[in-house]
C-alpha positions in Angstrom: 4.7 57.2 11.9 6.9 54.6 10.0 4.1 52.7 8.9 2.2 56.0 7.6 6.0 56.7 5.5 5.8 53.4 4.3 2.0 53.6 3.5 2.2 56.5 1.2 5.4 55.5 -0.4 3.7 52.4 -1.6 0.7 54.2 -2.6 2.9 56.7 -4.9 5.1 54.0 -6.0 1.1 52.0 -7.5 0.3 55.4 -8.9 3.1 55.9 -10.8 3.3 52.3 -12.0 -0.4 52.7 -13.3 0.6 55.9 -14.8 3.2 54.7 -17.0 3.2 53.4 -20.4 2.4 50.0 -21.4 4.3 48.7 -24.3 4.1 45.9 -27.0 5.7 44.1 -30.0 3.3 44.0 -32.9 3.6 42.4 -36.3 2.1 44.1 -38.8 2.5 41.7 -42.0 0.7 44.0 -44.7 0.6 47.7 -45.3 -1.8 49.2 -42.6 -3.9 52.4 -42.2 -4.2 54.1 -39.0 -5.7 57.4 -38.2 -4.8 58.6 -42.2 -1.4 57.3 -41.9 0.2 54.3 -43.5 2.5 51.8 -41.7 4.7 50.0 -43.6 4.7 46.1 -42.8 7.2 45.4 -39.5 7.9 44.8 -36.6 6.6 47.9 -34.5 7.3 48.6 -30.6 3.4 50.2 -29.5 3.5 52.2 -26.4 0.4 53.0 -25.1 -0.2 55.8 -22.7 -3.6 57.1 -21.8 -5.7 57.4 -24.9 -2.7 57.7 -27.1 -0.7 55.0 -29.3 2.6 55.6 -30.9 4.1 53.1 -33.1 7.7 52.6 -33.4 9.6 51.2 -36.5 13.7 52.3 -36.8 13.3 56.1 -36.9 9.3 56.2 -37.4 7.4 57.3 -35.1 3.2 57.7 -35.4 0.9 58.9 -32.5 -2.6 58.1 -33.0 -6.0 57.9 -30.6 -6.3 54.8 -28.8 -9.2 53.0 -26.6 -8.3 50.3 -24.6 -10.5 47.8 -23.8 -10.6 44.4 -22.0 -11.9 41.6 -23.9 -14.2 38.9 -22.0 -11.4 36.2 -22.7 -7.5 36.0 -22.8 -6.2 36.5 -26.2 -3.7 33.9 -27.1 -1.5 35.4 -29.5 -1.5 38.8 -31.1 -4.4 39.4 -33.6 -5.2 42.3 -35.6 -8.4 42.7 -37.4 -8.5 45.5 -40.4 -11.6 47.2 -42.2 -12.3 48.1 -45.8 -8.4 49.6 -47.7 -6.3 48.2 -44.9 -7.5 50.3 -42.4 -6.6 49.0 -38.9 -9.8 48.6 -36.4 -8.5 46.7 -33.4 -5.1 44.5 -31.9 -5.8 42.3 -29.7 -3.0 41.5 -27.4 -1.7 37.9 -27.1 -1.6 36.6 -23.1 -3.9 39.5 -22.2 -7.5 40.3 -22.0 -6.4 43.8 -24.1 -7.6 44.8 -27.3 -6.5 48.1 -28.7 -9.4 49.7 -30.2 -8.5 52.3 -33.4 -11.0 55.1 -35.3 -11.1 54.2 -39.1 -10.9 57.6 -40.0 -9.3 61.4 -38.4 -12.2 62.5 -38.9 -13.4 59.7 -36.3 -11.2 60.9 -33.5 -11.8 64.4 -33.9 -15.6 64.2 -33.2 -16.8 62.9 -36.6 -17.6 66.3 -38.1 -15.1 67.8 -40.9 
């Protein structure tokens, strides 16, 4: 019985680890698009929870879709690639295998129709 308790204790303790937010420092050295909305250059704190993003900067505060995705090899340092206006596509995140993938437009995340 004491190794079941133990068992499922572990188990819940995974699922809620797996569950949680991850979180990042990201540089963002130029003005930046995401989703419509600009980000001032800085030094943003990027929590990422499910398909959501939310980018932190002193009191600013912007939630915008997210796809994670692994990349094939481990990224060495943070890199951020943009599109056409500043628009930011993709961060990729340094001493991981994650990239952060972003929609270039809200029309993107919302299905594509308008």
């Amino acid at each position: 019985m004491r190794k079941l308790c133990i068992l499922f204790l572990t188990m819940a303790l995974s699922i809620a680890i797996a569950g949680a937010a991850t979180k990042y420092t990201v540089t963002l050295y130029q003005p930046s698009v995401v989703n419509g909305t600009e980000l001032k250059p800085g030094d943003y704190k990027v929590e990422v929870a499910g398909d959501k993003a939310t980018f932190k900067l002193g009191k600013t505060t912007v939630e915008v879709p997210v796809k994670v995705e692994e990349t094939t090899q481990k990224n060495d340092s943070n890199a951020i690639r943009y599109v056409e206006g500043g628009k930011l596509q993709e961060i990729r995140i340094g001493g991981t295998h994650t990239k952060l993938v972003f929609s270039s437009t809200p029309a993107d995340s919302a299905g594509g129709a308008r």
